[in-house]
Z-matrix of the N, CA and C atoms (Angstrom, degrees):
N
C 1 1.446
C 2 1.525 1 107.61
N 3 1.294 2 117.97 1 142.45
C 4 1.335 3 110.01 2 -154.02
C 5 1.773 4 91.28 3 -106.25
N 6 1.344 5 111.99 4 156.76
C 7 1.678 6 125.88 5 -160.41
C 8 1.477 7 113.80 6 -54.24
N 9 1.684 8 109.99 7 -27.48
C 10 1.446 9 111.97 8 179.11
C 11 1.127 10 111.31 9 -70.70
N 12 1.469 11 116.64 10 -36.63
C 13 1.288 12 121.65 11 -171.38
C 14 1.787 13 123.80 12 -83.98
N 15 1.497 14 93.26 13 -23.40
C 16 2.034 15 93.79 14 151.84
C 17 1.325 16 133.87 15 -78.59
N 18 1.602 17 107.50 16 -1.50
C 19 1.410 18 107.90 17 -165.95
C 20 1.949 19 93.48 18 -113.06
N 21 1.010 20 108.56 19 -1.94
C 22 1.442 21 110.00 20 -172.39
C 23 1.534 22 94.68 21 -100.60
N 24 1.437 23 107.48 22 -41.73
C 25 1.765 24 94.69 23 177.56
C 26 1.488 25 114.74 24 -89.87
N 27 1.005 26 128.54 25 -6.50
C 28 1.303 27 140.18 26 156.79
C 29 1.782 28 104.67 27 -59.75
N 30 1.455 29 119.49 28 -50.53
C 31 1.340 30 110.60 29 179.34
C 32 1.392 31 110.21 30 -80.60
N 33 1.248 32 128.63 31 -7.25
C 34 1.561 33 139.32 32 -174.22
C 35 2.052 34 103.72 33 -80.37
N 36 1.505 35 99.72 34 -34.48
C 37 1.008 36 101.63 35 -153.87
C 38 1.434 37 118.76 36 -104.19
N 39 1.721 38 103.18 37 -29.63
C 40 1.526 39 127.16 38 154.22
C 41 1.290 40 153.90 39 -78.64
N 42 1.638 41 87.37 40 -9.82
C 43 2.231 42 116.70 41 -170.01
C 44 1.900 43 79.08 42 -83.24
N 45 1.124 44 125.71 43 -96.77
C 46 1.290 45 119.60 44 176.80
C 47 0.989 46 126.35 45 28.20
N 48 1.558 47 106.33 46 -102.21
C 49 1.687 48 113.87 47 169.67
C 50 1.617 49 123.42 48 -62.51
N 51 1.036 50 131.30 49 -4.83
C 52 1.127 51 148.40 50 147.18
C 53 1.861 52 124.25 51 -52.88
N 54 1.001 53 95.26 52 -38.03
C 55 1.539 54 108.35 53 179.07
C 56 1.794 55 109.74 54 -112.00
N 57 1.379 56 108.36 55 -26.96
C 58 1.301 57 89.17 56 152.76
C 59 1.707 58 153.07 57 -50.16
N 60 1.140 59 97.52 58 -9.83
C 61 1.436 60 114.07 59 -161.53
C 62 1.567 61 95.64 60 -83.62
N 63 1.091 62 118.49 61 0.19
C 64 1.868 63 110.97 62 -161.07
C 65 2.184 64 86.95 63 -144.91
N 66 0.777 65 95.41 64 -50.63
C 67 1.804 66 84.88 65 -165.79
C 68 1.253 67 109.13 66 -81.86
N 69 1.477 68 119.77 67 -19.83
C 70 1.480 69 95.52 68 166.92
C 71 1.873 70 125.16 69 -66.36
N 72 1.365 71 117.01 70 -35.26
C 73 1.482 72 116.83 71 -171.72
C 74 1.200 73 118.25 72 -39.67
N 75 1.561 74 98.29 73 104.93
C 76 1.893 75 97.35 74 -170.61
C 77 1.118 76 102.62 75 -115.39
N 78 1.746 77 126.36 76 50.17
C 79 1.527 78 129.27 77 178.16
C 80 1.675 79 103.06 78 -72.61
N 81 1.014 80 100.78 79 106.50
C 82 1.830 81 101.04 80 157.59
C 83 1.320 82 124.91 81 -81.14
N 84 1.457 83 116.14 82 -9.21
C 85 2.258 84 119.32 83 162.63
C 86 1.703 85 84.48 84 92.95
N 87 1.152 86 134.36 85 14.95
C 88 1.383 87 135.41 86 -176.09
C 89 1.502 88 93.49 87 -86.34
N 90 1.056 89 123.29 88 -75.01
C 91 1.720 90 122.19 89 156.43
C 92 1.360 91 140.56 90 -85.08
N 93 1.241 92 123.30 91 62.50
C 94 1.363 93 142.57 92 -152.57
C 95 1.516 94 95.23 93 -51.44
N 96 1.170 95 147.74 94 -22.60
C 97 1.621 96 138.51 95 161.88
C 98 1.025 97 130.05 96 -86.97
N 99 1.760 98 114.66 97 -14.39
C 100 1.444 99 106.08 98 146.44
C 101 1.489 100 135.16 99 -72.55
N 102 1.249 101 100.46 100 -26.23
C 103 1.298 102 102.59 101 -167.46
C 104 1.947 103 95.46 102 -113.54
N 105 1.037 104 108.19 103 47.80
C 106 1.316 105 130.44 104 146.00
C 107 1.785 106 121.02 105 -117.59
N 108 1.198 107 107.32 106 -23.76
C 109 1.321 108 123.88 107 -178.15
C 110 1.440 109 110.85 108 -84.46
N 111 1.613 110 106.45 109 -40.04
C 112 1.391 111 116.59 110 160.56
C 113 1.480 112 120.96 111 -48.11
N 114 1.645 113 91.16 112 -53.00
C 115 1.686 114 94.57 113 -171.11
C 116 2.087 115 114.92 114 -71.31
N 117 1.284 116 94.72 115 -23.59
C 118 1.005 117 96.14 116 -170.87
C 119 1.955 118 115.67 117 -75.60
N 120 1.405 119 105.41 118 -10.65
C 121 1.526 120 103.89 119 -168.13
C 122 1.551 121 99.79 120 -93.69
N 123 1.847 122 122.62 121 2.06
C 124 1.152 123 110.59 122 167.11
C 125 1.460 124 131.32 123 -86.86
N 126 1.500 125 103.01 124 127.67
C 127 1.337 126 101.92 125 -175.73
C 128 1.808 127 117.67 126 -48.62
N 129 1.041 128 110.41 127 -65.64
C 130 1.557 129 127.72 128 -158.61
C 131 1.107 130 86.37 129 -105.19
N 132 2.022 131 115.83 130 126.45
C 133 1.149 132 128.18 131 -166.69
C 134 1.446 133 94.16 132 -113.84
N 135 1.573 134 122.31 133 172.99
C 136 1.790 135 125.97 134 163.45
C 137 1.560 136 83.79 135 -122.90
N 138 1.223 137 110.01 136 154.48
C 139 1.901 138 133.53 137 147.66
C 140 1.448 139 117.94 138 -22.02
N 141 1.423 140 106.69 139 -29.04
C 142 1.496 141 95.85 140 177.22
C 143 1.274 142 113.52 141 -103.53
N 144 1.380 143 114.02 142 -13.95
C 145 1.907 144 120.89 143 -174.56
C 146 1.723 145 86.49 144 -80.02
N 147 0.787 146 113.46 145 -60.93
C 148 1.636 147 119.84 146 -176.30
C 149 2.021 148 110.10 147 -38.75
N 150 1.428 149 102.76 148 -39.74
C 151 1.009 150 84.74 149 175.25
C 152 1.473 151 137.10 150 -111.37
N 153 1.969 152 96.86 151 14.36
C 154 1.243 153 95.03 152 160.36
C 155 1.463 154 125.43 153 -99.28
N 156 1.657 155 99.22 154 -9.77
C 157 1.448 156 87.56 155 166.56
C 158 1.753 157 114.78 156 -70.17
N 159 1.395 158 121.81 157 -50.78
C 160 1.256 159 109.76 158 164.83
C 161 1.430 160 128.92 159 -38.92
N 162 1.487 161 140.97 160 -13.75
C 163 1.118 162 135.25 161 147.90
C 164 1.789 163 126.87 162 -69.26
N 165 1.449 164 93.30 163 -44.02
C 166 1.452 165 102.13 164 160.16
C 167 1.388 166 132.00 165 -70.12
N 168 1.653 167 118.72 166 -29.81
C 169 1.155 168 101.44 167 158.55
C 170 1.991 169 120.91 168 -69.46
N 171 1.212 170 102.93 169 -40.38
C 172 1.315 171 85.41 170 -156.74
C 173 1.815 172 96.11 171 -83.19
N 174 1.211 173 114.77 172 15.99
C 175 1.871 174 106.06 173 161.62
C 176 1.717 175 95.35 174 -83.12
N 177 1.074 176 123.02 175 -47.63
C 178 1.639 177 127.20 176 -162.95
C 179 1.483 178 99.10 177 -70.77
N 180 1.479 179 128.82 178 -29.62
C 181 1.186 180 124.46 179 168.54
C 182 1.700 181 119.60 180 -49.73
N 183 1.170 182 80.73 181 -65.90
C 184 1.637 183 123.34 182 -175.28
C 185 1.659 184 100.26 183 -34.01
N 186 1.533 185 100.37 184 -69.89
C 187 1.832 186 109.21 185 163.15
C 188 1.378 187 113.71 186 -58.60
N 189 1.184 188 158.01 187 -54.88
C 190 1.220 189 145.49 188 151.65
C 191 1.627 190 116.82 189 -6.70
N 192 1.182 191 99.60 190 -77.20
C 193 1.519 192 110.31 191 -169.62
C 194 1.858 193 118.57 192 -58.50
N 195 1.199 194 103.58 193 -32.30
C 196 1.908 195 128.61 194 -176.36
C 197 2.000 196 74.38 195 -61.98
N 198 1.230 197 132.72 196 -67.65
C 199 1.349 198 135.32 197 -139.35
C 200 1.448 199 115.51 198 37.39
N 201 1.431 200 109.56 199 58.03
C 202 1.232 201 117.46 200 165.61
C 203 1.589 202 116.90 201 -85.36
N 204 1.167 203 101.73 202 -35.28
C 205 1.564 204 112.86 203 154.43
C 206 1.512 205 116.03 204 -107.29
N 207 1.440 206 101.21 205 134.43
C 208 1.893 207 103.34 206 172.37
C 209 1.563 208 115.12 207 -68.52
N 210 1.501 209 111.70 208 -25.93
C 211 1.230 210 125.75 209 -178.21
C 212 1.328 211 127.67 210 -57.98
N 213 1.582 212 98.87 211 -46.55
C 214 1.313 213 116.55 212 171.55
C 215 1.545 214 123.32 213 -84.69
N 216 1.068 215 97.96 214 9.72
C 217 1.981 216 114.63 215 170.11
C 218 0.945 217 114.76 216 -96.46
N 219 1.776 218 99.88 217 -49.28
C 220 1.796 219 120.01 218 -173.36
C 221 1.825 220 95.68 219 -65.11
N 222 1.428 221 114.00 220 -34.93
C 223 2.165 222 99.01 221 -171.36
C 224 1.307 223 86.73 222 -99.57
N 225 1.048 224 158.41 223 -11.66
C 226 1.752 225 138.83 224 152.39
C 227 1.439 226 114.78 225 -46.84
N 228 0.942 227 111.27 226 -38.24
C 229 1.602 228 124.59 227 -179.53
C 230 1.496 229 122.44 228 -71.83
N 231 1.537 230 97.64 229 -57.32
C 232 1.603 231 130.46 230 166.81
C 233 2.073 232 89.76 231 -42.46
N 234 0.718 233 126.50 232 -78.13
C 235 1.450 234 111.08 233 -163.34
C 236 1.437 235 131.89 234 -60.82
N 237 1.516 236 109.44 235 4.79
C 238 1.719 237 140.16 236 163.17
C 239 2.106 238 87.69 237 -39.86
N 240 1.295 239 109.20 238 -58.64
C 241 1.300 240 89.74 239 -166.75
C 242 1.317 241 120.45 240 -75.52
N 243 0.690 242 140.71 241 -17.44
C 244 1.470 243 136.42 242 147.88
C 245 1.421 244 119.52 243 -29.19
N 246 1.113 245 112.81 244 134.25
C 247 1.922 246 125.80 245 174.31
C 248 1.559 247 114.95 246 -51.12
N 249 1.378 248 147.88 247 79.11
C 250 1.394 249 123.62 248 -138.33
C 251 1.464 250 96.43 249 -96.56
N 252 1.589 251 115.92 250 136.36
C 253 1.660 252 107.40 251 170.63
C 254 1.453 253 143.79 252 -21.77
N 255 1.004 254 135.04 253 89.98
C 256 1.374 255 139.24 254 -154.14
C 257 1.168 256 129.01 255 34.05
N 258 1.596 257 123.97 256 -169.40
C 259 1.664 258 127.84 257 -166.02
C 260 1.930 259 94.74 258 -66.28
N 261 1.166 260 126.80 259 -38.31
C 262 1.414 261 101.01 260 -155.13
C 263 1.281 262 96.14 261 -97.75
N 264 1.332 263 164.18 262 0.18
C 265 1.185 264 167.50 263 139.20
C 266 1.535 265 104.15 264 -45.26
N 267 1.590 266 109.12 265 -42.78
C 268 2.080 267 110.40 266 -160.85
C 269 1.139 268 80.69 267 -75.62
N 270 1.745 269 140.70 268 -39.27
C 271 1.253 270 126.66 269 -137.79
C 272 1.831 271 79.54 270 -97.19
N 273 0.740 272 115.99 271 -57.49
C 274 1.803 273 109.69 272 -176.77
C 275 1.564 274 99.81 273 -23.09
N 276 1.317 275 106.04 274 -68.05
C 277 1.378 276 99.68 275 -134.44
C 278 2.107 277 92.94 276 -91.04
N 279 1.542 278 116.20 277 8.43
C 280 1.468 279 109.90 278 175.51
C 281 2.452 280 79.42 279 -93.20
N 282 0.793 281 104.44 280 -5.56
C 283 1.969 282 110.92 281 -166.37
C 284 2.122 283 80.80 282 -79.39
N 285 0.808 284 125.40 283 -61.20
C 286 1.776 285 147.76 284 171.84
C 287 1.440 286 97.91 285 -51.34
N 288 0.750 287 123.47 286 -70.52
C 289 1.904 288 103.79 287 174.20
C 290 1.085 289 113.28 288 -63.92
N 291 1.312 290 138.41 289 -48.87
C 292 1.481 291 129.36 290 171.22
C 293 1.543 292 124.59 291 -26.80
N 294 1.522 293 90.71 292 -67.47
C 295 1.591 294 91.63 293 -177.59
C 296 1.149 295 121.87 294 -83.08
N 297 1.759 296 128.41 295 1.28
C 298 1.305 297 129.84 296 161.70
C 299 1.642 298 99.94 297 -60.34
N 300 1.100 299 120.84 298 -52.07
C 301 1.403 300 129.85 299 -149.17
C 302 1.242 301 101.56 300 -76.94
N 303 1.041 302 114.33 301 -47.78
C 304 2.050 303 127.52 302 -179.62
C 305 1.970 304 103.31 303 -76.75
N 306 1.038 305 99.01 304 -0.67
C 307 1.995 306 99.34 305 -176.33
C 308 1.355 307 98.09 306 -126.63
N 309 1.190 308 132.13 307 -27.94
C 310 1.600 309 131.26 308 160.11
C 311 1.437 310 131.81 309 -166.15
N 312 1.391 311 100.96 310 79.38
C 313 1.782 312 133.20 311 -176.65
C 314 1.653 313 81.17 312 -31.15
N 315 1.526 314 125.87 313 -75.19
C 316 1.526 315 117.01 314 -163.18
C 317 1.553 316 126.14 315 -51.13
N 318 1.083 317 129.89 316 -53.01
C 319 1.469 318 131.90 317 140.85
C 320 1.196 319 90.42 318 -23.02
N 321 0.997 320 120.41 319 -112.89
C 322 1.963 321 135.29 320 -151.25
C 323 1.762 322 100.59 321 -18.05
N 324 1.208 323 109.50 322 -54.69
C 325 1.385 324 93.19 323 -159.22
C 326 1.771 325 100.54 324 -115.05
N 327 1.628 326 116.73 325 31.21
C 328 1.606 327 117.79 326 156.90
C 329 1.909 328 82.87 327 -86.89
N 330 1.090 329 111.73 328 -49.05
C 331 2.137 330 117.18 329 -157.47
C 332 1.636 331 74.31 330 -54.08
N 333 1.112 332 134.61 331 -74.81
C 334 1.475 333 117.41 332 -177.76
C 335 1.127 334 154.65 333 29.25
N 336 1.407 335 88.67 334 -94.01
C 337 1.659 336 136.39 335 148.07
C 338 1.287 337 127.74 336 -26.27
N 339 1.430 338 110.61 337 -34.35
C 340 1.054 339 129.81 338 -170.71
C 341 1.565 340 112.41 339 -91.82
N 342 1.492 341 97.78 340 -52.64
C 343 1.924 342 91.64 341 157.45
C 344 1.276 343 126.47 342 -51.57
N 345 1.631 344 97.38 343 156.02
C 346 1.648 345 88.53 344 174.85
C 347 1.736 346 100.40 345 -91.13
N 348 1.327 347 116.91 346 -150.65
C 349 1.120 348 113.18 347 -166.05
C 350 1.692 349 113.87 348 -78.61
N 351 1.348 350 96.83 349 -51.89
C 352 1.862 351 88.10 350 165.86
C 353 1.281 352 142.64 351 -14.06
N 354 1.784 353 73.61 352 -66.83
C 355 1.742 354 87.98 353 -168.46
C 356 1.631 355 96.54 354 -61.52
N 357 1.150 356 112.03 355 -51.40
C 358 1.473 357 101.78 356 -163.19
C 359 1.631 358 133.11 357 -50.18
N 360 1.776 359 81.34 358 -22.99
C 361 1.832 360 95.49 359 160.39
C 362 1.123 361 151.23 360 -53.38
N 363 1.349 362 93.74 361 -12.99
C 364 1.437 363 131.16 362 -177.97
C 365 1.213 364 101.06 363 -83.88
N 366 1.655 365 116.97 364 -77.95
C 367 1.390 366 119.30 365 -175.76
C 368 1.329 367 121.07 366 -29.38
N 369 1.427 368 102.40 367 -50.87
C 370 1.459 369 105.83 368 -164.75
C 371 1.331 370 114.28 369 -80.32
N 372 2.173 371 114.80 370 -6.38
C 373 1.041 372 119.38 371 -177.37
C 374 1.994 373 104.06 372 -71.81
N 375 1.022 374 84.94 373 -30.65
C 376 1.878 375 90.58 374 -178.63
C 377 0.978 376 103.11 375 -69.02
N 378 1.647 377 128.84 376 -43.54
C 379 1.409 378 122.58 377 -173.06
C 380 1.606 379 114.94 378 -45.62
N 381 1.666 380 94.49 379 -58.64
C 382 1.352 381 119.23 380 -173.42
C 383 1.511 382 122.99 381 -53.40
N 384 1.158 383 97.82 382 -45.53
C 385 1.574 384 126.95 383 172.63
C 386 1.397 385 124.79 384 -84.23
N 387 1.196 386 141.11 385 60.18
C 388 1.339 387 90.97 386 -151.89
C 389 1.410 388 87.69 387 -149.46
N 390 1.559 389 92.46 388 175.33
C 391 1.713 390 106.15 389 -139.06
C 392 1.816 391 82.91 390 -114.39
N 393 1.460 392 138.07 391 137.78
C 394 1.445 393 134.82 392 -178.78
C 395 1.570 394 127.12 393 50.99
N 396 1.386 395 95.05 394 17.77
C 397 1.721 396 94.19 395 177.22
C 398 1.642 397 108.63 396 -103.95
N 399 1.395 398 128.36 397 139.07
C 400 1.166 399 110.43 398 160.23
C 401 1.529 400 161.64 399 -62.35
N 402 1.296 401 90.39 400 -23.93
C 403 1.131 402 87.87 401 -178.22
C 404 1.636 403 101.90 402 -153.55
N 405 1.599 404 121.72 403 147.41
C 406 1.442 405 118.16 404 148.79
C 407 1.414 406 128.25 405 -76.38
N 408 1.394 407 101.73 406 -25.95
C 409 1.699 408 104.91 407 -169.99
C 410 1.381 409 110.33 408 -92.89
N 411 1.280 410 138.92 409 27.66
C 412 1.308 411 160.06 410 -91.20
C 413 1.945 412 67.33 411 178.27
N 414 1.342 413 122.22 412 -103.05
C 415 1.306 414 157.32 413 -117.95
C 416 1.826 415 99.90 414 -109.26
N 417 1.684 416 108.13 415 -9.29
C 418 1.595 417 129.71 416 178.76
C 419 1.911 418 91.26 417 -88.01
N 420 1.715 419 99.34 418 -33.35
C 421 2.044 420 103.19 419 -153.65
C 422 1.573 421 83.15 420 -61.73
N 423 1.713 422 118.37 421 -57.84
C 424 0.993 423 139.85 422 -108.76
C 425 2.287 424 76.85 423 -85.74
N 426 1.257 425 90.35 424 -75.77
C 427 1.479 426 96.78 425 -173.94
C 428 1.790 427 118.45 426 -45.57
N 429 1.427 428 109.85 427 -19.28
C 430 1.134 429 119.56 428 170.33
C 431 1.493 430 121.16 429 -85.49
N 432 1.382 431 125.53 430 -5.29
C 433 1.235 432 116.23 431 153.15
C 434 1.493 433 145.01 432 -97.08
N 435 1.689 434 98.20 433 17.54
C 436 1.656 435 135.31 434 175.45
C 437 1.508 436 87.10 435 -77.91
N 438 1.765 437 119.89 436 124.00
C 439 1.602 438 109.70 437 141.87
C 440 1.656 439 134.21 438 -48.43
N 441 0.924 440 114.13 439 146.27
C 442 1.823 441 105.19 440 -179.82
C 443 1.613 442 111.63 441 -69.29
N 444 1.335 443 100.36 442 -7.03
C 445 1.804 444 101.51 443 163.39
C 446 1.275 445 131.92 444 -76.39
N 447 1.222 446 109.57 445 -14.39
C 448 1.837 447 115.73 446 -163.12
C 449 1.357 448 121.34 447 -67.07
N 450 0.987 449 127.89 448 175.69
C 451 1.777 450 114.80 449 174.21
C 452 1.763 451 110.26 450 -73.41
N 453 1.148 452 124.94 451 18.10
C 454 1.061 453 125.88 452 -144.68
C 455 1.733 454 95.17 453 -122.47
N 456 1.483 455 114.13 454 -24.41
C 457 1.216 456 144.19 455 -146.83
C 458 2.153 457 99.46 456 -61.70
N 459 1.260 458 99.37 457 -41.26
C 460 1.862 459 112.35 458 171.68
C 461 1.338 460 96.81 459 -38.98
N 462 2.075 461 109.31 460 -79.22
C 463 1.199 462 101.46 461 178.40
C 464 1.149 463 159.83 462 -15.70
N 465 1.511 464 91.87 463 -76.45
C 466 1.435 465 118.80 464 -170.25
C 467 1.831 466 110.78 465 -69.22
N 468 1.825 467 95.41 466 -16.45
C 469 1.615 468 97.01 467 -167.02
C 470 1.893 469 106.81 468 -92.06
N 471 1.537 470 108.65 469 -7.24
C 472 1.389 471 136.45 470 168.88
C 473 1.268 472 110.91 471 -81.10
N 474 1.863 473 125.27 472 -41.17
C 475 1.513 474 116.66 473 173.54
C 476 1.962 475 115.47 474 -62.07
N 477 1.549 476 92.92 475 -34.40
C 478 1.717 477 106.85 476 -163.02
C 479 1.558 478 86.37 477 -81.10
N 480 1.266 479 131.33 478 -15.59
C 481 1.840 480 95.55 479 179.41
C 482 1.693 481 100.59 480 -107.82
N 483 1.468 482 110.16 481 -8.75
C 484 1.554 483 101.75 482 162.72
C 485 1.678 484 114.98 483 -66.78
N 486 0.984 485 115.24 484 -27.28
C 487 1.445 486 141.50 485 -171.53
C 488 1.481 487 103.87 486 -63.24
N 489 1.524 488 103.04 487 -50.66
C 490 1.402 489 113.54 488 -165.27
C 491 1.344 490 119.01 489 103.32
N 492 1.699 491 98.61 490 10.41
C 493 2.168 492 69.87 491 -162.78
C 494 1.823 493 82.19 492 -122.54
């Protein structure tokens, strides 16, 4: 095959996915957690994707934390599993569960509830894991002053064997 003709299907075959990364984002802010989830599975960002997810995250934050809706706590959370754009974004948004959880344990773990078990594996994988948070025993006080009776009891009995203890 002669050189023009590998470099033409090479550009036939590589421009594509190459340009996908920016023209598909068809977030209309109608579901600000999908189309954070959207934004978030792109590898290679531009200046402006960057800064609408930073508007969108920190509105979806923003609703999270109010817990005026459980819903909107429970899909703030829900997108923990997702790969989040590099170290200072993962550490943001494990920085966003922290202080949900340490500013209102009840919120934090009704939005919970609402996951199924997976997802919640996640959450608690950041908890557990986690990259700019201070402390676990911080977040050991907090879950340890729930009785093991409460409706809460699934949870909290899923954080303590991720935990180990």
């Amino acid at each position: 095959m002669s050189k023009i003709r590998i470099c033409a299907l090479t550009i036939f075959l590589v421009l594509p996915f190459a340009l996908h990364s920016h023209a598909d984002v068809k977030c209309d802010n109608s579901d600000i957690y999908a189309c954070l989830k959207e934004l978030i599975q792109i590898k290679r960002t531009s200046e402006p994707l960057r800064e609408k997810f930073r508007k969108l995250y920190m509105d979806a934050e923003s609703r999270a934390k109010s817990c005026k809706f459980i819903d909107d706590t429970s899909r703030f959370l829900d997108i923990s599993e997702v790969t989040i754009w590099g170290t200072h974004t993962y550490e943001e948004f494990n920085k966003s569960l922290e202080s949900l959880l340490l500013s209102n344990p009840d919120c934090f773990l009704e939005a919970l509830l609402r996951l199924d078990r997976d997802s919640r594996e996640h959450v608690f994988d950041k908890i557990i894991n986690p990259i700019g948070l201070s402390s676990l025993e911080k977040v050991d006080a907090i879950f340890e002053k729930f009785p093991d009776k409460t409706k809460y009891n699934e949870v909290l009995q899923q954080y303590w064997n991720l935990r180990g203890k």
